[in-house]
GUMIZA-267263 format. One record per residue (C-alpha): residue in one letter; x, y, z. Coordinates in Angstrom, 1 decimal, always signed. Each point is the difference from the previous one (the first is absolute). Example, Ala and Ser with C-alpha at 12.3 -4.5 7.8 and 13.67 -1.06 7.14 Angstrom:
BEGIN
res x y z
A +12.3 -4.5 +7.8
S +1.4 +3.4 -0.7
This chain:
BEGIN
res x y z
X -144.5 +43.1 -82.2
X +1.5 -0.2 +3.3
X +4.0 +0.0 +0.7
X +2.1 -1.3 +3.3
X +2.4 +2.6 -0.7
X +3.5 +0.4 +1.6
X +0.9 +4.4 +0.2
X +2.5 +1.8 +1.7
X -1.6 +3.1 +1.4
X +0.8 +3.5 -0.5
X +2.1 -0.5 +3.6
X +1.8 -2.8 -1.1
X -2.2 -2.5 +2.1
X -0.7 -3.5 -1.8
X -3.9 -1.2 +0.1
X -2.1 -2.5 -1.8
X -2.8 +1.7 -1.0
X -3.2 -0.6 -2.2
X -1.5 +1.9 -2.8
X -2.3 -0.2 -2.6
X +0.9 +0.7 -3.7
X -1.1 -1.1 -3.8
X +3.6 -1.4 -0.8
X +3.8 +0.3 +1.0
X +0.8 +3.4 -1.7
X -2.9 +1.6 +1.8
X +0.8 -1.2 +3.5
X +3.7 +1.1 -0.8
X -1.6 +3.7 -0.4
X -2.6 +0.2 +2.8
X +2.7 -1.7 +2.5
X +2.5 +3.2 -1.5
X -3.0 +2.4 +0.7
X -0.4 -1.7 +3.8
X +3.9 +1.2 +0.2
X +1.3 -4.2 -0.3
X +2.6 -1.6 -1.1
X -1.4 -3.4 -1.5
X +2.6 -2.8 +1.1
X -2.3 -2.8 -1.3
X -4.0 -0.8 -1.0
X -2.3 -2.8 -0.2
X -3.2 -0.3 -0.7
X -2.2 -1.2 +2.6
X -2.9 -2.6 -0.5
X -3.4 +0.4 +1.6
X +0.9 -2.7 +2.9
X +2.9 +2.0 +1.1
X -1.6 +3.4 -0.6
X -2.4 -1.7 +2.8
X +2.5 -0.5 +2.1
X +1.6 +3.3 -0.4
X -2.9 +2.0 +1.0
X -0.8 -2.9 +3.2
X +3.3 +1.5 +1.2
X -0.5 +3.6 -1.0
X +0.6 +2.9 +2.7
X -3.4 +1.5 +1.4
X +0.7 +3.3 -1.6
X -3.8 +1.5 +0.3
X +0.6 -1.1 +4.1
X +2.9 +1.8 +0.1
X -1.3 +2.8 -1.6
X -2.8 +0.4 +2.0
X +1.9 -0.6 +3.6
X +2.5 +2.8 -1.0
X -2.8 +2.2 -0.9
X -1.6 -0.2 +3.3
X +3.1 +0.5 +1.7
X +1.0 +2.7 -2.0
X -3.2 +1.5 +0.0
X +0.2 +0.3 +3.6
X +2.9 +1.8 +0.2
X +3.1 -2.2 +0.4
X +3.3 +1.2 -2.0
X +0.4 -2.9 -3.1
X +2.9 -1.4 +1.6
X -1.6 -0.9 +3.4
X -2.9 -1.3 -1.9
X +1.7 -2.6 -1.9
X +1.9 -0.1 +3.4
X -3.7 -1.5 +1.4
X -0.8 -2.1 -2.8
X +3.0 -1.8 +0.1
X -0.4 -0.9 +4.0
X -3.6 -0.6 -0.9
X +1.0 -2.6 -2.7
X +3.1 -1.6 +1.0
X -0.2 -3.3 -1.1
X -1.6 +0.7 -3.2
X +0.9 +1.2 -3.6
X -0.9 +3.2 +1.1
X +1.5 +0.1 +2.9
X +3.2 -0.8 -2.1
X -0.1 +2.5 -2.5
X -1.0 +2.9 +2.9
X +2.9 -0.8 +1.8
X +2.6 +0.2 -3.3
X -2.0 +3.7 -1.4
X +0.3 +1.2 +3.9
X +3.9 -0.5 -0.7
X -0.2 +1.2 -3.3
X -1.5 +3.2 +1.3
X +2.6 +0.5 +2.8
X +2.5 -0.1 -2.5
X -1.5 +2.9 -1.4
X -1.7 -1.2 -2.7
X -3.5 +1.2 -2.1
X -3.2 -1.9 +0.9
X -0.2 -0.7 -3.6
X +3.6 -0.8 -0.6
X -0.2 -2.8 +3.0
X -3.2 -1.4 -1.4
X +1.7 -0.5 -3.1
X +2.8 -2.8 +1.7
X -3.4 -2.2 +0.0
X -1.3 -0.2 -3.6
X -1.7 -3.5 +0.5
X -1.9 +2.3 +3.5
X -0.6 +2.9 -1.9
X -0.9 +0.8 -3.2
X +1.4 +3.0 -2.6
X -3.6 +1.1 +0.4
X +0.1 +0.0 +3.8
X +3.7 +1.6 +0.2
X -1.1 +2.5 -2.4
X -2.8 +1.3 +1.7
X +2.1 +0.3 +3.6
X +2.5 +1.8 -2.4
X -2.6 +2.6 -1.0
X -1.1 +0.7 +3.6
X +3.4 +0.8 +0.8
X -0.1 +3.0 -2.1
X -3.2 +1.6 +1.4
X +0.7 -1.6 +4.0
X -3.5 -1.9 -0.3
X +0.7 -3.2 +0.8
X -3.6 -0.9 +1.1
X -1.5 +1.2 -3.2
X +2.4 -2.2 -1.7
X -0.6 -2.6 +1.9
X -3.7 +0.1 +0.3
X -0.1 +0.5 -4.1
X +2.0 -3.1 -0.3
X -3.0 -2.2 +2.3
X -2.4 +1.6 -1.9
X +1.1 -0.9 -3.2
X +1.0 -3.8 +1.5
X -3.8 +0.2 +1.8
X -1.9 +0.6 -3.5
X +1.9 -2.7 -2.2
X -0.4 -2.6 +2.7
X -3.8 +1.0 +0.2
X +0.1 -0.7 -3.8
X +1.5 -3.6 +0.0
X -2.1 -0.4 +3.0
X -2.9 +0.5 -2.4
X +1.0 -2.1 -2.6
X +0.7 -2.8 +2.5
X -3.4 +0.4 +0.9
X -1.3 -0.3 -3.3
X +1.8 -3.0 -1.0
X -0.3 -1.8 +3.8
X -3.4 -1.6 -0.5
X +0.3 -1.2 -4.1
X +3.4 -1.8 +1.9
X -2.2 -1.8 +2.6
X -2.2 -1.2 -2.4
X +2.5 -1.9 -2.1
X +1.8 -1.0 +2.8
X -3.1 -1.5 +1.4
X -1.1 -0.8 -3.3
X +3.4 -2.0 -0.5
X -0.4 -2.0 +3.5
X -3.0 -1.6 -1.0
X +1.0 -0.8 -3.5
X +3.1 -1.6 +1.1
X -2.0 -1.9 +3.0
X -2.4 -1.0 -2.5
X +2.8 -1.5 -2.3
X +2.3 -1.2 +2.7
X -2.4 -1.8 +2.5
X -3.5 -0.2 -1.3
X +0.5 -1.0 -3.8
X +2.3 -3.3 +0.6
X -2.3 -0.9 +2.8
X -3.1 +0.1 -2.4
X +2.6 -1.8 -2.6
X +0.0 -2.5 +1.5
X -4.1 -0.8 +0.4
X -0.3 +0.6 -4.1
X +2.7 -2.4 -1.0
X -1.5 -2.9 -0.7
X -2.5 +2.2 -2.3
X +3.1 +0.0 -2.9
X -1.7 +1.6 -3.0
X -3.1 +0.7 +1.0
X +1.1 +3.3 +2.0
X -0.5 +3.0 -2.3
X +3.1 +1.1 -1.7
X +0.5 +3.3 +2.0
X -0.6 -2.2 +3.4
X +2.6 -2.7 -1.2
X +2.7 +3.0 -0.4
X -0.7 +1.1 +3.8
X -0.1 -3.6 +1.0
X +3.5 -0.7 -1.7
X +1.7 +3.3 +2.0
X -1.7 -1.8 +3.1
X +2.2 -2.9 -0.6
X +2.9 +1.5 -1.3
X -0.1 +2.1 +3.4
X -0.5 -3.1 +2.6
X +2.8 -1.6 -1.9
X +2.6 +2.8 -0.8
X -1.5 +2.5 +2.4
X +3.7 +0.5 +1.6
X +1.6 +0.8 -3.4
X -3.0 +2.3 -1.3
X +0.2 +2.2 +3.1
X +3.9 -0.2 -0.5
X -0.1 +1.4 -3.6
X -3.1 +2.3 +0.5
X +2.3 +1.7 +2.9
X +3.0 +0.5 -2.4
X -2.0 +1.1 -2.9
X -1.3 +2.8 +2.8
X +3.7 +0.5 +0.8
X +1.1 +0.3 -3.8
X -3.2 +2.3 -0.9
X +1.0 +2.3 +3.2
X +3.8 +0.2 -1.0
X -0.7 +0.6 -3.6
X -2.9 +2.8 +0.9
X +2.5 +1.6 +2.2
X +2.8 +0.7 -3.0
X -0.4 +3.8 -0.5
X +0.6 -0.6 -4.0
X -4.0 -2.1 +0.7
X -1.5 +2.7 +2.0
X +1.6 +2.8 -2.4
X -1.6 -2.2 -2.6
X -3.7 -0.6 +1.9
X +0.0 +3.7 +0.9
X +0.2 +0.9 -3.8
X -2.9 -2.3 -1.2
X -2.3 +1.4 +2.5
X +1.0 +3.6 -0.8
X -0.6 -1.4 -3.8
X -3.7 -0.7 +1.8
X -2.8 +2.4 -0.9
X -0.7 +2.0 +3.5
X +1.8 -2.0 +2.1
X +3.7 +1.9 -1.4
X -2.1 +3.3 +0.5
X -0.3 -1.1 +3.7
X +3.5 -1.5 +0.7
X +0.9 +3.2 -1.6
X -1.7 +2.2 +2.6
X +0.9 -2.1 +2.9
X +3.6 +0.9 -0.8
X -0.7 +3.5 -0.9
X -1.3 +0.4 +3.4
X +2.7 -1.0 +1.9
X +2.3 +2.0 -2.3
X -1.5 +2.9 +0.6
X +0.0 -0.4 +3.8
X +3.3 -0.1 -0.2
X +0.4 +2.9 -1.7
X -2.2 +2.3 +2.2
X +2.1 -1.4 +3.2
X +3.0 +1.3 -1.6
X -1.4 +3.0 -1.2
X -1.4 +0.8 +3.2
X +2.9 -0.5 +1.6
X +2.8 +2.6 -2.0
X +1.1 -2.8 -2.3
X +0.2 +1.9 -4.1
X -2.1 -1.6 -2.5
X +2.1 -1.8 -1.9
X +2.0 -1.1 +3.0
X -2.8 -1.4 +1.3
X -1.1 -1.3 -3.3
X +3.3 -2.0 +0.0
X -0.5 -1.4 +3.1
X -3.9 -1.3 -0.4
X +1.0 -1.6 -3.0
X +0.2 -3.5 +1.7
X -3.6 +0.0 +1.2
X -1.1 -0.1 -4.3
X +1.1 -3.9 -0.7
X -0.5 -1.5 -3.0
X -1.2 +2.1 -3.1
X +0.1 +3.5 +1.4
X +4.0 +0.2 +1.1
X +0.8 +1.3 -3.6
X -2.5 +2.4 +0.3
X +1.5 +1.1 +2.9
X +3.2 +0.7 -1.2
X -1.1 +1.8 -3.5
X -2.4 +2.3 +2.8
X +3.3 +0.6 +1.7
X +1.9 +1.1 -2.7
X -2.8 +2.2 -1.4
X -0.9 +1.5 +3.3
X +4.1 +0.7 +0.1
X -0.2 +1.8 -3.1
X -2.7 +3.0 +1.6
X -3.1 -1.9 -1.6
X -3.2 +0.2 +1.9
X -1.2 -2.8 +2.3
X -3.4 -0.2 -0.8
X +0.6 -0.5 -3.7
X +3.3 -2.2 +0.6
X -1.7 -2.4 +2.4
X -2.7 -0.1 -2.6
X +2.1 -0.7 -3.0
X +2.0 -2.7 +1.7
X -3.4 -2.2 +1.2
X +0.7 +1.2 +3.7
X -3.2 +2.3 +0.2
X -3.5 -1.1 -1.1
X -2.1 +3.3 -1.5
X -1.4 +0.3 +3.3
X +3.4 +0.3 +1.8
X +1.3 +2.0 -2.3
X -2.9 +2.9 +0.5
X +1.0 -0.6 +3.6
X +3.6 +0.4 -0.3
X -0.2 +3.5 -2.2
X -1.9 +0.9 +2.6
X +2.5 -0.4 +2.9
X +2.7 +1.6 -2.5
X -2.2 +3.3 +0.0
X -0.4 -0.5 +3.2
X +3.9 -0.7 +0.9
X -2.0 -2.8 +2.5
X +1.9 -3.1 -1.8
X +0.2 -2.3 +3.1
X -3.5 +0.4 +1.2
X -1.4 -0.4 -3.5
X +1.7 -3.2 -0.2
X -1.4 -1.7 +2.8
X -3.8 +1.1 -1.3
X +1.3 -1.6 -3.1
X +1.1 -3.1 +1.8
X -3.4 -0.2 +1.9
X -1.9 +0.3 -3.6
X +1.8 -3.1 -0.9
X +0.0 -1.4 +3.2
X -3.7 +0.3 +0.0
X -0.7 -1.4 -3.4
X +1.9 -3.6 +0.0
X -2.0 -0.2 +3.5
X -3.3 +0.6 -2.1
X +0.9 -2.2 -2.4
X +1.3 -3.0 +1.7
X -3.5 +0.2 +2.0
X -2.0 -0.3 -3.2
X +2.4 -2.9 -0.7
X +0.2 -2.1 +3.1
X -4.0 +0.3 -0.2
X -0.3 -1.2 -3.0
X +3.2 -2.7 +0.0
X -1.2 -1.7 +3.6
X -3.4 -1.1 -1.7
X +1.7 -1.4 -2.4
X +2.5 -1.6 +2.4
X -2.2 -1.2 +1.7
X -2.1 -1.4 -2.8
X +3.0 -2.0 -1.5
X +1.1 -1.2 +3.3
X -3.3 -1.8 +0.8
X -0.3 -0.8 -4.0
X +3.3 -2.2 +0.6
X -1.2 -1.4 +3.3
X -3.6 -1.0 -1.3
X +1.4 -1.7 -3.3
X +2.4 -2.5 +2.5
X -3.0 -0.5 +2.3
X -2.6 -0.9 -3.4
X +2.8 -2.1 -1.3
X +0.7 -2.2 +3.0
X -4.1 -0.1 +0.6
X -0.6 -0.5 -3.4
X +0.0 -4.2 +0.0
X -2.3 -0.1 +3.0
X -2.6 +2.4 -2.0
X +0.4 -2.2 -3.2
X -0.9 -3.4 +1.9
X -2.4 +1.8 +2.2
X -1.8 +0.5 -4.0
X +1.2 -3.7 -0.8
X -2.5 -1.3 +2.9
X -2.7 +1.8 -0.7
């Protein structure tokens, strides 16, 4: 569930920020983690989460400009310095220009990033925070693309996946509504003198034809607000908590979902790993990526994992490592290679929802496709139906 939230910053700067937690009490404790002061929170729909990210700051294009000029050997200062003549008129032109200032005044990288929670988040300022104590800012910062560069590759993916199934029933749902909309009242009218003699299933379409041509206006009117109705009520996060759950309850499909999570959990945790960041520390502040289902998991790891308890057999207890992750992760423990063993983790799950939303979407856009033309043969037969009948009548 995602919050609008209102903080005061560890600084004593005001921002509207947004953030993702299961309920109130939750956000309360990852905002006190992130070093806020919640003011006030509420939770945001799926239209204005839309708009929120439409608006977003281009972090990964920041990210990558300030590499290449650090890279190259400009001090951080004059760097940001360039960036914010390069982008004057733009969001990141604005924020540039504020951490230049921020940084004349004497302040941490990490601790100027962090007057801008809605540009960059605790993950990000974390990160910057850990490079500070080693004086590796380009490994920090090329850690942090890396990591952004391999989860966008995986929604990529799944885009992919689900792109063509979409055109088909968008398609699909053109020609029904043409049919049903233009062709069927024109055809009602040529088959109304024929009364009962129509088959039954035949009448039916006939009578939408002429519902249509006289109430078309209205129809269209109430089909658009039961869209608008379905929309808002899909977007209430108490529905898609409640969806969520029945497809976990869903033999193999919760396996998946599962895994899909898991693997950007785990990414996560090998960025902050990687990067200096303690385990539990770290822990803590992944704990937004698990939604639904796995947060109080999370926090019972965290607790264990506080206590001195292993993290193979912690993550494996709490439903946070399948048997084949948890092999994996005893042997990054032996190893005392944590971070790196996480992203091979994240990769293994990463791999296996790709596999198996393949094998789906091959088997599903058949199917689609099948029911698609299915619906669109049956209106075609009905409205042709009377002609075949008295074609038989005059033989």
């Amino acid at each position: 569930m995602k919050f609008r939230v209102k903080v005061v910053s560890a600084s004593g700067g005001v921002a509207d920020v947004s953030m993702e937690a299961a309920d109130a009490a939750e956000l309360s404790r990852l905002a006190q983690l992130q070093g806020y002061d919640v003011i006030s929170a509420s939770p945001l729909g799926a239209w204005a989460d839309v708009r929120l990210r439409t608006t977003q700051f281009p972090l990964t294009l920041f990210s990558h400009q300030l590499l290449v000029l650090v890279r190259s050997g400009l001090p951080l200062l004059e760097a940001i310095e360039t960036l914010s003549a390069k982008e004057k008129r733009t969001s990141v032109g604005t924020v540039c220009s504020q951490l230049v200032e921020l940084l004349r005044q004497g302040q941490s990288f990490s601790r100027a990033l962090e007057h801008f929670p809605a540009a960059f988040p605790a993950l990000y300022v974390a990160t910057i925070r850990a490079s500070e104590r080693t004086g590796d800012l380009v490994e920090a910062l090329s850690r942090y693309l890396a990591y952004r560069t391999q989860l966008d590759a995986v929604r990529k993916r799944l885009v992919s996946a689900m792109l063509y199934p979409a055109l088909l029933v968008f398609v699909g749902g053109l020609i029904v509504v043409f049919l049903l909309t233009y062709v069927v009242p024109k055809f009602s009218r040529v088959y109304e003198d024929m009364g009962d003699r129509l088959p039954l299933l035949s009448r039916l379409l006939m009578g939408w034809g002429k519902a249509f041509e006289a109430y078309g206006l209205w129809i269209g009117v109430l089909f658009a607000l039961g869209l608008l109705l379905a929309g808002y009520w899909l977007s209430r996060p108490s529905i898609i908590r409640s969806v969520i759950a029945h497809l976990r309850a869903l033999p193999g499909v919760g396996e998946k979902l599962q895994a899909h999570q898991l693997a950007g959990f785990y990414r996560t945790l090998g960025m902050l790993l990687r990067g200096g960041i303690p385990l539990v520390t770290a822990l803590e502040m992944a704990a937004g990526i698990v939604r639904a289902g796995l947060g109080e998991n999370v926090a019972r790891a965290t607790a264990a994992l506080s206590e001195g308890r292993p993290v193979a057999e912690t993550f494996e207890r709490h439903g946070l490592a399948t048997e084949v992750a948890a092999r994996l992760l005893r042997v990054g423990e032996r190893s005392g290679e944590l971070g790196p063993m996480m992203d091979n983790i994240a990769a293994y799950f990463e791999d296996e929802t790709a596999q198996w939303l393949d094998r789906v979407t091959r088997l599903f856009e058949p199917v689609l496709m099948l029911a698609i033309g299915g619906m669109i043969g049956t209106i075609v037969l009905l409205m042709y139906m009377p002609i075949f009948d008295l074609a038989s009548s005059i033989r």
